[in-house]
N, C-alpha and C positions, 0 to 999 in steps of 0.2 A: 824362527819361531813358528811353529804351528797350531798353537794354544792362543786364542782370544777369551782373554774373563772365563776360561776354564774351558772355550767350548772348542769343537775340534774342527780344521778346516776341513773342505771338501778338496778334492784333487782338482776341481775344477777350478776354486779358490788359490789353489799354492802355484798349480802352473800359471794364469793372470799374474801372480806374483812376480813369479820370475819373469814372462815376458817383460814387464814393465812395460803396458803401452801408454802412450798419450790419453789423455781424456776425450772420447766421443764426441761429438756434436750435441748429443741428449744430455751430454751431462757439464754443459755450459748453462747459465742461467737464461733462463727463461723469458721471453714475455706474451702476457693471455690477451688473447684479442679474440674481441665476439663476433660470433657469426651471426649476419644481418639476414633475417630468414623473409623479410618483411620484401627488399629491394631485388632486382634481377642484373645481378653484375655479367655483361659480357665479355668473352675472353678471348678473342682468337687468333690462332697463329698464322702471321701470314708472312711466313718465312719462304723464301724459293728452296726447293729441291728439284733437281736434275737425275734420276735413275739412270743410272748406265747399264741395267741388267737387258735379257734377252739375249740374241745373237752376235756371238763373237767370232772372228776365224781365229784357229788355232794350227799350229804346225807343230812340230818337233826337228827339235836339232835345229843348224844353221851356227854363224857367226851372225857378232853385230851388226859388222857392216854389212851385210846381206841384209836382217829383219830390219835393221834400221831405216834400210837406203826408203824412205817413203814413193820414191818414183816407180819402184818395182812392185806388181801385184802380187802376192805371196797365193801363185797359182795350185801352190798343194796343201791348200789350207781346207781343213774341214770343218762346219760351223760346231759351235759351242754356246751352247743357250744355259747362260749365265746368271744363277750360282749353279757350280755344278761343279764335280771333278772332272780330269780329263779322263777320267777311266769312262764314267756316263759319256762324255763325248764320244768316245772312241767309239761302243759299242752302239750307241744309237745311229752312227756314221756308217754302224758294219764295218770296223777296220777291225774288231773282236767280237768274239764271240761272248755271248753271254758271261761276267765274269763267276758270276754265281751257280752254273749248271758243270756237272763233273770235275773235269781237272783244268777248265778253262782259266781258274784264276794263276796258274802259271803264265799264261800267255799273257795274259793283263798285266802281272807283277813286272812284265819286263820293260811296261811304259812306261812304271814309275820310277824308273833309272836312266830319265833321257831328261834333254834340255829343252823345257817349253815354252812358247814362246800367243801369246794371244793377245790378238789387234783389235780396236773397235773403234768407228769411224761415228761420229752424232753432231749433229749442230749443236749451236750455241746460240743462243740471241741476245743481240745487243742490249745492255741493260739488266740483262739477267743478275742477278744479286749473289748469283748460288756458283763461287768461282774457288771451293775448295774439294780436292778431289777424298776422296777419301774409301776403305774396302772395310769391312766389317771382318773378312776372313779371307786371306793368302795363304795357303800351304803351297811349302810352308818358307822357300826365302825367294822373296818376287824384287824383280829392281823394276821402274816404271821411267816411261818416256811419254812426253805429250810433245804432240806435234815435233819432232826430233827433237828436243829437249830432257835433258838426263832431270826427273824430279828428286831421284833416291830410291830408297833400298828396305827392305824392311825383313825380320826374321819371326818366326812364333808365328803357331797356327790361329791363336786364340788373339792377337792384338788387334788395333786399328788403327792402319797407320791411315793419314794426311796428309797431304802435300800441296803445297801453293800453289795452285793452277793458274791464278790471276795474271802475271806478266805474260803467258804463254797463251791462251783463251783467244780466239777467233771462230769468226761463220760456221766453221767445217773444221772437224778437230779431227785427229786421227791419235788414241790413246795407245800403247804398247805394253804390257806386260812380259817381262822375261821370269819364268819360276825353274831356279838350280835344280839340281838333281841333289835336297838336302830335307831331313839329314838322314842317309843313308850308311846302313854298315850291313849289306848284305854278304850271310855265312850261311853255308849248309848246314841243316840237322841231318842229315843221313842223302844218300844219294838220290831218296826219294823225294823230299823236301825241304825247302829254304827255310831259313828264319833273315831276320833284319833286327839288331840290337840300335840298329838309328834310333830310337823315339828313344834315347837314352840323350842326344845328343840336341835335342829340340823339345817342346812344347806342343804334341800332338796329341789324336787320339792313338792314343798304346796298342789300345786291342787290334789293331789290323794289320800288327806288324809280326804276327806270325805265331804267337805264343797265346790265343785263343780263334780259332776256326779258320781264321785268312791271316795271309801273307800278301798284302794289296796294297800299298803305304800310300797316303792320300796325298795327290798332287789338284792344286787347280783355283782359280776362284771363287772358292766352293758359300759363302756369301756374299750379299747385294753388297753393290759400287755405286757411287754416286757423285756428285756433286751437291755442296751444300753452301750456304750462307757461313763466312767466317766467325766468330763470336767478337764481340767488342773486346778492346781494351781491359776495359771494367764488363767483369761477366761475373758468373754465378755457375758454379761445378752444379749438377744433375742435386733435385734438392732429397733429404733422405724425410720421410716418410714412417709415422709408429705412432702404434696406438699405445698409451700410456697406461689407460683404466678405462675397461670396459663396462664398467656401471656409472662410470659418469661422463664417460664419451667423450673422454679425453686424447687428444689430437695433438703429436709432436710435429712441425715443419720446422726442417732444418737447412739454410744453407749457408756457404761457405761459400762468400764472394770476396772475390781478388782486384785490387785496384782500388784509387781513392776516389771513390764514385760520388760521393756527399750526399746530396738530398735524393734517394733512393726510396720508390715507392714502389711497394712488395705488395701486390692482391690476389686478392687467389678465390675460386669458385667450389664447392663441393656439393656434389649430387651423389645421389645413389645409381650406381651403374646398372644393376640388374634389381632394383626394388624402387619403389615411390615413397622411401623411407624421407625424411627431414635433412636438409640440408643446408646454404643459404652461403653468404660472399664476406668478403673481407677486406678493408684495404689498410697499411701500416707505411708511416712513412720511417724510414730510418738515414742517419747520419754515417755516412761510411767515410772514415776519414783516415785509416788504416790500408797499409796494403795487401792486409788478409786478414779478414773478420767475419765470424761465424754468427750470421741472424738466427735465432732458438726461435720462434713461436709456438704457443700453444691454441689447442681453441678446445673447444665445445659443441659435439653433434648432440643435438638435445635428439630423446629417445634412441639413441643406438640401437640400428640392427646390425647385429652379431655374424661375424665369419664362423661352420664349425667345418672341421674334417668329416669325413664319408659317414654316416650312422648318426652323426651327434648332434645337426640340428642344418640351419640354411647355410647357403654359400653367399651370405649376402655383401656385396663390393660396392665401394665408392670409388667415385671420380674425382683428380684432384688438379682443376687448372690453373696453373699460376704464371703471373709477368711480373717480370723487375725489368722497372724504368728507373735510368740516372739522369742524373742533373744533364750529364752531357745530351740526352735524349735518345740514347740507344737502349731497345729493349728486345728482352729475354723471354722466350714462354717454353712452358714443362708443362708437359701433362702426362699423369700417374694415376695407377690403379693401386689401392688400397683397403685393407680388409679390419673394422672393429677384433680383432681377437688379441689375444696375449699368447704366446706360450712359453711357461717357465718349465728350468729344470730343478725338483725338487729331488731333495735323498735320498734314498733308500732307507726301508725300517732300520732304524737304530742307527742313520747315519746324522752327519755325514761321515765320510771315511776317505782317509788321508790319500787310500789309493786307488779310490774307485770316482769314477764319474757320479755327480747326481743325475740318477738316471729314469728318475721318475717323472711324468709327463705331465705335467700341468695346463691343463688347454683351456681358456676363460676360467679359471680359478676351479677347476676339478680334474683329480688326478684320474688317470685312465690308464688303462693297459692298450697299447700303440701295433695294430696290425699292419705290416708291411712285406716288402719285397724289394729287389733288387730293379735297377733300372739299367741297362746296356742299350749302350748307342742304335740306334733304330739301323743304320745300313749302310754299308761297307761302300758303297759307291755314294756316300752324303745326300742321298734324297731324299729332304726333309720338308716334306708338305703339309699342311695342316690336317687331309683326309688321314695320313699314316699316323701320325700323333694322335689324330681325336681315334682312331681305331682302338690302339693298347690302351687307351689311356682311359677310354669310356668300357672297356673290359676290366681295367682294374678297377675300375671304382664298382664295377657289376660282383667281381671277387670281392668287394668290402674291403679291399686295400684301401688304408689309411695313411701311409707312409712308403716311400718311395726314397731308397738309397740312389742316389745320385753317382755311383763309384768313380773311381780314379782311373778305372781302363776307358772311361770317356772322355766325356767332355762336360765344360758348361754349360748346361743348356739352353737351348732355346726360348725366343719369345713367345714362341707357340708354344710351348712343352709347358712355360711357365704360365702362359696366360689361359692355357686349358686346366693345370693341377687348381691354380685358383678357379675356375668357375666348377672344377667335378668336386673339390674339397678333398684334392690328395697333399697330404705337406712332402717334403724333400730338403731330403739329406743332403748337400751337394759337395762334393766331394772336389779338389783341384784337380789336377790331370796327373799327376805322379803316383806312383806303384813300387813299391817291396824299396824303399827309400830312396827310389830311382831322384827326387829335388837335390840329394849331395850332388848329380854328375850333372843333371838340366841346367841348361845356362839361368844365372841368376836373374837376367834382363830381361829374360821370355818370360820368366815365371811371376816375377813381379808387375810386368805389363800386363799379363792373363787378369791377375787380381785386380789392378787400378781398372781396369776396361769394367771386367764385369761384373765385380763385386756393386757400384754404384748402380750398375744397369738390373739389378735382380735383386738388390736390398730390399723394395718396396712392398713386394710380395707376399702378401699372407701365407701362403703355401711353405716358402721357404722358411726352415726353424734350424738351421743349424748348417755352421760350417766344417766343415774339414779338409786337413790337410793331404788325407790321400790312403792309398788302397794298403795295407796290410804291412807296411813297415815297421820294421824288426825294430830300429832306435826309432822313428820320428824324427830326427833332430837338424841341427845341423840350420846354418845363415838361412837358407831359404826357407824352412819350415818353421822358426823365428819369425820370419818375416810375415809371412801367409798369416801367424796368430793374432801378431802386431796390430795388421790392417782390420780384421775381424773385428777387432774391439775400437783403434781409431775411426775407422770408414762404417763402421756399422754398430755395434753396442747394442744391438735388441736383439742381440742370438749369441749362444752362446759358439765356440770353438773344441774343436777336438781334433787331437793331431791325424790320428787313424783310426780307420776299423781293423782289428780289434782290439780297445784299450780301456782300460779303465773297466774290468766290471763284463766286458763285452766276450762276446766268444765267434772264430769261426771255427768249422769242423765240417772234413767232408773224409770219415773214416769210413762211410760205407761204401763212397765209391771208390777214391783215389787207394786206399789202405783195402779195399774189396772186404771191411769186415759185415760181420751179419747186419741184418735191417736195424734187430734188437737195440745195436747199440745209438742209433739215432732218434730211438725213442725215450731212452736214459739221459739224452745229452740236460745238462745243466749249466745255466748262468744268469746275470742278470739281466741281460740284454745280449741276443743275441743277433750278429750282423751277416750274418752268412751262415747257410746250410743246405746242402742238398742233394738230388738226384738226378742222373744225366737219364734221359730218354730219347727214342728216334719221335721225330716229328709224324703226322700222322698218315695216310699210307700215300695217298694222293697229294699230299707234299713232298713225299720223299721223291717221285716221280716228277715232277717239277723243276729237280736237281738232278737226280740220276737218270742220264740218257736209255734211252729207249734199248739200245742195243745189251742195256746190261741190268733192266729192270726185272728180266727172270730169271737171273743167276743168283742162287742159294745154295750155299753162303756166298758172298762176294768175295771176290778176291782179294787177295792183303792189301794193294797199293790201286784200287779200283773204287769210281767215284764213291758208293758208300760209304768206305774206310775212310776215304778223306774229308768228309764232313765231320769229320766230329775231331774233340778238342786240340788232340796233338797229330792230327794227321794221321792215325794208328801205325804211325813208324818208331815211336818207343813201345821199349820192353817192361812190364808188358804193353800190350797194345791195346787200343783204345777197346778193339770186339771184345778183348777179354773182360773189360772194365763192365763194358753195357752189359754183356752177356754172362755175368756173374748171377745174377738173379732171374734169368728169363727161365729157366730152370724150376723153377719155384712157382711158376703159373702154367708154364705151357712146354711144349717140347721147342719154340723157336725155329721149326724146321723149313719156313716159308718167311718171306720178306714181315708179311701181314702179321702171321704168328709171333715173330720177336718182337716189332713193334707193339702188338700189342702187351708183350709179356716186360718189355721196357717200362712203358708208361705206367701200367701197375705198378710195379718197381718202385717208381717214382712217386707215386699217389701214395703207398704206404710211408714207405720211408718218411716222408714232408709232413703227411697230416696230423699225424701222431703226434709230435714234435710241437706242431704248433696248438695245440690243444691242451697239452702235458705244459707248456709252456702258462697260456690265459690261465689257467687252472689253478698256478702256483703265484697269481698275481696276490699281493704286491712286491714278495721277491723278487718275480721274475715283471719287469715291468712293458717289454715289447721283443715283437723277432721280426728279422727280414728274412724271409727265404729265398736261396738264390736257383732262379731268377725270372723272371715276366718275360722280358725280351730278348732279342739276338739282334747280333750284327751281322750275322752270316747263316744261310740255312746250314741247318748241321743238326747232328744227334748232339742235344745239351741238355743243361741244368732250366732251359725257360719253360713256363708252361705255357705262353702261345708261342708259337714257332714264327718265324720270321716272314711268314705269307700273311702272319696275324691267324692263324689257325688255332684254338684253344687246343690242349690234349687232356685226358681224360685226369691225370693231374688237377689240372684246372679245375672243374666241377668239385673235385674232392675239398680241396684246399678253398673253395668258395663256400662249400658248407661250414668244413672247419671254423669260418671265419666270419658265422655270421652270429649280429651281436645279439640273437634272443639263439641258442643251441645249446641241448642237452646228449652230453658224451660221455664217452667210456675212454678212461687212460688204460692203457698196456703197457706190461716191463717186456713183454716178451711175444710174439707172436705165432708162439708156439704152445700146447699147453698136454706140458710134457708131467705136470703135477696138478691137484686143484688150485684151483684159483680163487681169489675173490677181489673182480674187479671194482676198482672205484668208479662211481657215477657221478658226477657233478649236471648244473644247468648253470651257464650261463647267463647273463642278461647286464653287460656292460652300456645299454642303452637306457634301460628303465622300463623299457616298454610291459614289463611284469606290475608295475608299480601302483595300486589297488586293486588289482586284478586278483581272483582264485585261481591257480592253475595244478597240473598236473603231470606227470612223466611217467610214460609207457614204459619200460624196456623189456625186452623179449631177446632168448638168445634158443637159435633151430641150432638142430644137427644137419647134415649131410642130408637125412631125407626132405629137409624144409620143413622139422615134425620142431614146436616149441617143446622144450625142455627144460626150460628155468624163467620167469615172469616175473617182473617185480612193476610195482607203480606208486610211487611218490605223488603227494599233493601238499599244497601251503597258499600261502596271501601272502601278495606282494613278495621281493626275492632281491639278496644282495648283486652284485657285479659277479660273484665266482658264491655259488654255494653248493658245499658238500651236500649230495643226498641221502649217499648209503654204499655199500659194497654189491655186487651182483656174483654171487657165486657160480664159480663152472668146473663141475669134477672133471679131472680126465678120465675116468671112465664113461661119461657123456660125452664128451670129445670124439674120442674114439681116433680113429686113424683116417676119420676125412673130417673136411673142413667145418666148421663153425662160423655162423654167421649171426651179429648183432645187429638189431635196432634200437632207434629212438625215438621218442614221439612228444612234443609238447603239446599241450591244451590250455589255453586258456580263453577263461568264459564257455570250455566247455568246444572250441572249434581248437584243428590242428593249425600251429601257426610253425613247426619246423617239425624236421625228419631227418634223419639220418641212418646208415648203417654201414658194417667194418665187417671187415671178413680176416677170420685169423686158425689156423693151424694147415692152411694150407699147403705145406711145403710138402705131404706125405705123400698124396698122391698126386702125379704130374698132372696139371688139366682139371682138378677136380670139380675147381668156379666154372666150367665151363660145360659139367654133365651133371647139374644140380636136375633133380625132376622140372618137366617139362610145364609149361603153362602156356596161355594163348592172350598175346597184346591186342588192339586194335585202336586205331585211332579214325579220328577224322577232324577236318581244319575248319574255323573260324573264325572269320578276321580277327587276323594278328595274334591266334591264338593255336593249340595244336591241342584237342580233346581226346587224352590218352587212357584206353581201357583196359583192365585185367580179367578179361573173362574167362581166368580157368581156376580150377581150384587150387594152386599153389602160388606162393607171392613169387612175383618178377621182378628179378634182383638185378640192377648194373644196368636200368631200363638208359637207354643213350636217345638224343634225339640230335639228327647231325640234316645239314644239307649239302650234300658233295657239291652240288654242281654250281651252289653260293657260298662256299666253305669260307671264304675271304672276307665275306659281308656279314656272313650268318650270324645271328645272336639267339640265344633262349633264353628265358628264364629259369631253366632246370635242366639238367642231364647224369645221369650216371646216380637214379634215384632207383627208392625199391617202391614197388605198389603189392601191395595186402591183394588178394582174392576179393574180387567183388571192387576195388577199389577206382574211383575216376580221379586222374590228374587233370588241370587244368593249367598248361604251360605256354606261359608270353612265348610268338617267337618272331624274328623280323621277317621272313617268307613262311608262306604257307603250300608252297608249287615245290614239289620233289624232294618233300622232307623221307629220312628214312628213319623208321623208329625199331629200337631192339632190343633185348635183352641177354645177358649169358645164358637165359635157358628158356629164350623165346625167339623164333625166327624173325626175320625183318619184315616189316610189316609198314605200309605208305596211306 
């Protein structure tokens, strides 16, 4: 039946149907307990933990009896400073060369086919309470020894295993990890380079196994180890954590304790973590006389302050400390970060619809149009620090990214990844680790461990709103991706589930690159959410030299099978080849005749292709409800679809797609970027934040020719302004056009000051270089702390003004790049350095 009382389900509705999972924790009864705002309950954990991270020796190859014998020093061991893969080891030891610069990731790929073996010797002190071992991450099958003592075996990148160290524990402990050579299925794609169809046979990250940028398959203890306190008898699973209703500061705590504990006294502390919001303490006593019963509480934070996403208001977070003590007198503490917000999936106009997702975004009870991107594992050798996460990840939120696909060619993410999208206000898609239905072949036991481990550990999350089952599969289906749904709704119930991207409603499309058709059609693209689209570009110029060795940094064109070529997606040893892909459009900006020249003629490329799209897209909201463009980041330096490059370098992409994306902007939609007939474009403003809302404002648009000379003017004015409002058509004859390029601006005013700008540039394809011999002008700037004072002193506007710092490219931030300045015009632009900025324009020299 699909018919209730006449109304029609949602597809999100029929497939919950079919799963049939168990009932949630939130949706067992209840009970409300007040929070005592008057008393100061203390809470603290005073649990022993033991780190085993740091320095480990590591070898390769060997039999047992050799790494076993403890009497022997394993004198050709090189340290391992642990989490880490042994790829990082190697190369920090100098037994590899860098595996990320030219064609050195062959040399690396051949470690990840050996038998390794990593020892680490630590005290222990008597008394210690902390005598369970335990690894957060083995890739990817490790067997373990303590003190010559076999503890077990473990398989799955993403599990945790633990082993009983207790009968084994002495003064001086000597630990041993052995990791297989698994799972491996290395084949050649062409005599030039390998592929590995292994992460078909495990629970890995995908993307490194060959079929995006590297071929590198990760071995090693690549997360912390430790030793920990064992849980009691009677214990308490990780508690879940939801905000019920945000106007009346409603507080679900749920847990699910195992054991007949009886008189069970459950308290708990909440504060505001990053605000002086109201909070206050709790304490319940309960009857646990079952050997698995789920305690529901509810509470009440008087005055809620509210979590929003990037644009939509604060990031405000709570602290949530709790212990369970039983009668036996063993006790339990949890401590969780938690955020007042809701987010619902609501229908589409005129839905629901039987075969679409509700795909409309409900964030504290208002629907919005959802800005995002794609997220890709940060780096191929697992080095994941909190400086590289807060880097992309405070760049996306500077692009106005709101949303954050989590894909299937990764991983689960991190505590960092997660505990930074909750404080910048990015939410996240998170995706399982499976691809194009690769969970039918994945063993079922790795994949349902992935889930029980980290589903619990990342439920709590205000950032996270939605799970999925995985990257781009054709059925979905299939015992494990059942299974994946199941826990969604058992283990968690405040998000919804979705099998893949793209389903339901969703679209991906990369026809202008992989199909090499024109730009045009990725500005037509239509759907109601879209979860992938994009354009591949080289990284920018002084990154590509980072990778490509010195010896081959002024050869133009590069060679087929030469480090250039092998950065990018498939290696450029399929037909056609990857140059043909990038170099399909470089044509259409520049001649490409120099390293600098294609790179640049790339990244336009890309900047057009993407912006449009996402513009064309807000523009037709509430049809269209959100898009992710792929992608923000890399796992390997390479010519791709990211707009910061893997050194964390923005490209000129970047800037575009930050305007695009910001929520007070007035634009111009294109069918075509050519203007082969008249036209009359549409003009819209923007303003899914409000910030128009009693205000007067106004919209400039101006559209030059080729001399910089306006030719058609138009300017819109009103009070106050919806989310997406049409303002009028801008017409552009082709005989105004002419046979060189055409360039648009925009300009908001409100109260009468400019508060955004933008401009597009379109008929460019006629003459090769044309963005590039516009009439001349003259920049200047000068710096001020933390700021770069940019001027147009000549009489024509400076289009494509950039402001970069090569020699902090890594660190550098602006607040503006790739803007136009009017004649007469001062910028005043944030930037993190003020020492060796270069500023320029397509038809202004560089200027410091």
């Amino acid at each position: 039946m699909t018919q209730r009382l006449g109304i029609r389900k949602s597809l999100d509705e029929l497939e919950r149907e079919a799963w049939a999972p168990k009932p949630s924790m939130l949706e067992t009864p209840a009970v409300m307990v007040k929070l005592d705002t008057d008393g100061k309950m203390i809470i603290s954990d005073s649990r022993s933990r033991v780190s085993l991270n740091g320095i480990w020796q590591m070898v390769w190859d060997g039999t047992e009896a050799e790494r076993l014998d403890l009497s022997v020093p394993w004198e050709d061991s090189i340290p391992a400073n642990v989490p880490c893969s042994v790829h990082t080891a190697l190369y920090e030891a100098g037994i590899i060369p860098d595996p990320t610069v030219g064609l050195n990731d062959k040399t690396a790929r051949e470690y990840s086919y050996k038998t390794w073996w990593l020892k680490k010797e630590f005290l222990w002190e008597d008394g210690c309470r902390a005598d369970q071992l335990f690894f957060e991450g083995i890739c990817h099958y490790g067997k373990v020894w303590l003190n010559g003592h076999y503890l077990g075996e473990h398989k799955g990148m993403f599990g945790r295993p633990v082993f009983d160290a207790a009968p084994y524990l002495q003064r001086k402990n000597t630990l041993i990890v052995k990791i297989e050579n698994s799972p491996a299925r290395p084949q050649p794609m062409s005599d030039y380079m390998d592929n590995d169809e292994g992460w078909h046979d495990g629970v890995v990250i995908n993307c490194v196994y060959g079929w995006h940028y590297a071929c590198l398959p990760s071995r090693g203890i690549w997360a912390p180890a430790g030793l920990e306190e064992k849980g009691p008898a009677c214990y308490s699973e990780k508690p879940l954590v939801s905000c019920g209703d945000t106007h009346e500061g409603i507080v679900d705590i749920c847990l699910k304790i195992h054991g007949k504990c009886g008189k069970t006294i459950i308290s708990g502390v909440v504060e505001g973590k990053n605000h002086d919001g109201k909070g206050g303490s709790f304490s319940y006593e309960a009857e646990l006389t079952r050997e698995e019963q789920v305690v529901h509480l509810r509470t009440r934070i008087e005055e809620p302050k509210l979590w929003w996403p990037v644009n939509m208001g604060e990031q405000n977070l709570y602290t949530l400390r709790l212990s369970v003590k039983t009668e036996q007198g063993d006790v339990q503490y949890f401590d969780t970060t938690f955020g007042m917000r809701t987010i619902e999936m609501g229908p589409l106009p005129g839905g629901p619809y039987e075969d679409k997702h509700n795909w409309t975004f409900i964030v504290n009870g208002r629907p919005t149009f959802i800005k995002g991107t794609n997220w890709c594992t940060l780096d191929v050798l697992l080095r994941f620090d909190r400086n590289l996460y807060h880097r992309f990840l405070s760049l996306a939120k500077d692009q106005n990214i709101q949303l954050l696909r989590a894909w299937g060619g990764g991983m689960p993410e991190s505590d960092l990844f997660y505990d930074l999208c909750d404080e910048l206000g990015i939410m996240v898609m998170q995706e399982w680790p499976t691809c194009w239905d690769s969970q039918k072949d994945q063993p079922f036991g790795e994949l349902e461990e992935t889930v029980l481990v980290h589903m619990p550990r990342l439920r709590n999350h205000p950032s996270l709103i939605m799970w999925c089952g995985g990257n781009e599969s054709a059925r979905a289906d299939g015992e494990a991706m059942d299974m994946m749904a199941r826990y969604a709704f058992e283990l968690d119930g405040s998000r919804g589930f979705h099998r893949t991207s793209p389903w339901g409603g969703a679209l991906h499309n990369y026809s202008t690159y992989w199909d090499m058709q024109d730009i045009d059609v990725s500005l037509n693209l239509r759907s109601h959410f879209m979860g992938e689209f994009g354009m591949a570009s080289a990284p920018n110029h002084r990154s590509v030299l980072r990778y490509v060795p010195a010896e081959e940094a002024e050869q133009w064109p590069p060679s087929r099978f030469g480090s250039f070529g092998h950065h990018t997606p498939r290696f450029n040893q399929l037909e056609p080849d990857d140059m043909a892909h990038l170099g399909k459009r470089v044509p259409e900006f520049c001649a490409g005749d120099t390293m600098e020249s294609f790179i640049w003629g790339t990244q336009m490329a890309q900047a057009t292709a993407v912006r449009h799209t996402l513009e064309a897209y807000r523009c037709r909201w509430p049809e269209s409800t959100g898009i992710c463009y792929y992608k923000l980041t890399d796992v390997y330096p390479a010519c791709s679809w990211s707009t910061i490059d893997y050194y964390g370098v923005p490209k000129l992409s970047y800037y575009a797609i930050k305007d695009s994306y910001q929520p007070l902007h007035a634009c111009i939609l294109f069918s075509s970027m050519r203007v082969e007939e008249d036209v009359r474009l549409p003009v819209y403003l923007l303003d899914d934040a409000g910030s128009l809302e009693g205000k007067t404002w106004s919209v400039k648009v101006r559209a030059y020719d080729e001399n910089l000379k306006v030719f058609r003017e138009a300017v819109y004015s009103g009070r106050d302004s919806a989310n997406v409002t049409w303002l009028g058509h801008l017409p552009v004859n082709a005989s105004e056009a002419g046979d060189g390029p055409v360039l648009l601006t925009t300009e908001v005013y409100a109260e009468g000051e400019k508060v955004d700008d933008t401009f597009y540039w379109l008929n460019y394809q006629k003459k090769q270089g044309c963005l590039l011999t516009l009439p001349r002008t003259v920049i200047t700037c000068h710096t001020e702390p933390g700021h770069a004072v940019i001027s147009n002193t000549g009489n024509m506007p400076a289009v494509g003004v950039t402001v970069e710092c090569p020699k902090k490219d890594m660190e550098f931030v602006t607040g503006s790049s790739m803007f136009w300045l009017n004649p007469g015009e001062v910028k005043r632009v944030a930037v993190s350095h003020t020492e060796n900025l270069e500023i320029r324009a397509w038809n202004a020299p560089e200027t410091i």
